[in-house]
C-alpha positions as CSV (number, residue, x, y, z in Angstrom):
1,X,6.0,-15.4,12.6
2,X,7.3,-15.3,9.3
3,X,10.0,-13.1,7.9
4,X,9.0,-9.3,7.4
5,X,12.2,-8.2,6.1
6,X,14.3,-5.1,7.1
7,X,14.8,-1.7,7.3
8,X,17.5,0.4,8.2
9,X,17.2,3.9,10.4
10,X,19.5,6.0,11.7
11,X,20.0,6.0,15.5
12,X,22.0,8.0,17.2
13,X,24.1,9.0,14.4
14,X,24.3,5.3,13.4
15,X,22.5,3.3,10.6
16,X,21.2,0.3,12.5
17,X,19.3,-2.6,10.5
18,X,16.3,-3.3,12.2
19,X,13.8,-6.2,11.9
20,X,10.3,-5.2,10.7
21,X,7.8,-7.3,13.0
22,X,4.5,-6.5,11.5
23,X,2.6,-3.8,9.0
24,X,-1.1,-2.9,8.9
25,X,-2.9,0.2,7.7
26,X,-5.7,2.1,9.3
27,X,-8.5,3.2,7.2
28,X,-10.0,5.3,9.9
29,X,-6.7,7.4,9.5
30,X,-5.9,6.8,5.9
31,X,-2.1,5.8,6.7
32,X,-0.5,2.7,6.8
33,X,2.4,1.8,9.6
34,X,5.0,-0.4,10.5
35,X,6.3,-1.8,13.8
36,X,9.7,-3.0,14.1
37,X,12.7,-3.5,16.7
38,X,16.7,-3.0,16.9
39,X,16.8,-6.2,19.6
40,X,17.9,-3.4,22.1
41,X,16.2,-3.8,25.6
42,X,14.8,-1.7,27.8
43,X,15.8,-0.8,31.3
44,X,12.7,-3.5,32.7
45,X,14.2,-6.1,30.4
46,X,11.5,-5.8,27.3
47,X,12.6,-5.7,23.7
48,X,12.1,-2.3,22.1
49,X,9.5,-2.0,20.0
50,X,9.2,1.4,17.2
51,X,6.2,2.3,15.2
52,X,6.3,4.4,12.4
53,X,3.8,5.1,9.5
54,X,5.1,5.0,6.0
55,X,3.5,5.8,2.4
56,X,3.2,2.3,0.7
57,X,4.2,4.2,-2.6
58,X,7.4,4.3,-1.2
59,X,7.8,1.6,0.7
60,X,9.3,1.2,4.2
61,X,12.3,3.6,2.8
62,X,10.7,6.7,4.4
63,X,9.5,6.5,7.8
64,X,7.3,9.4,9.4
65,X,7.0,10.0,13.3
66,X,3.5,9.2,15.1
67,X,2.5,12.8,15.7
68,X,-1.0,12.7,16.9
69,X,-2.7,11.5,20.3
70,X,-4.8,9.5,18.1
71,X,-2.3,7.5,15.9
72,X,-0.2,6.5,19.3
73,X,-4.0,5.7,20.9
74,X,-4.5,3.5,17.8
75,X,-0.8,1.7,17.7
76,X,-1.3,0.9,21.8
77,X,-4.6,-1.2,20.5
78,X,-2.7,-3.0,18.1
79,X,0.1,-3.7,19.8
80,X,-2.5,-5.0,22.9
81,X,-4.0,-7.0,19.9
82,X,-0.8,-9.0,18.7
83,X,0.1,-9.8,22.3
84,X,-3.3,-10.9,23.2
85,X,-3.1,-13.0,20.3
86,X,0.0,-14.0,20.9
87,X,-0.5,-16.1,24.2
């Protein structure tokens, strides 16, 4: 996987560079997203994975929350995507 860059959130209180892992936008919604990880791990031993969607006029600088049933319905079938292709 090539290089995606990186953003940095705050976390906690903290800023915290984080390593974008992919982009992709969703016409069906009109918004574009990214997902990206902190290399934390969860209690089961997988790497934390964040989504966010983002207004490519600005860039990955301003992150907005997944607020609908629909966008986190859409991001799960991605996500299932990537691994599938994955292996």
């Amino acid at each position: 996987m090539e290089d995606m860059g990186k953003i940095v959130i705050e976390k906690d209180g903290k800023e915290v560079e984080c390593e974008v892992l992919f982009t992709f936008d969703c016409e069906e919604l009109g918004k574009s997203y990214v997902g990206y990880t902190d290399h934390s791990f969860s209690k089961d031993g997988r790497k934390n994975i964040y989504t966010a969607s983002f207004d490519p006029a600005f860039g990955l600088g301003r992150l907005e929350e997944i607020e609908t049933d629909a966008e986190k319905d859409m991001i799960i079938e991605v996500l299932e995507q990537i691994q599938n292709e994955e292996n």
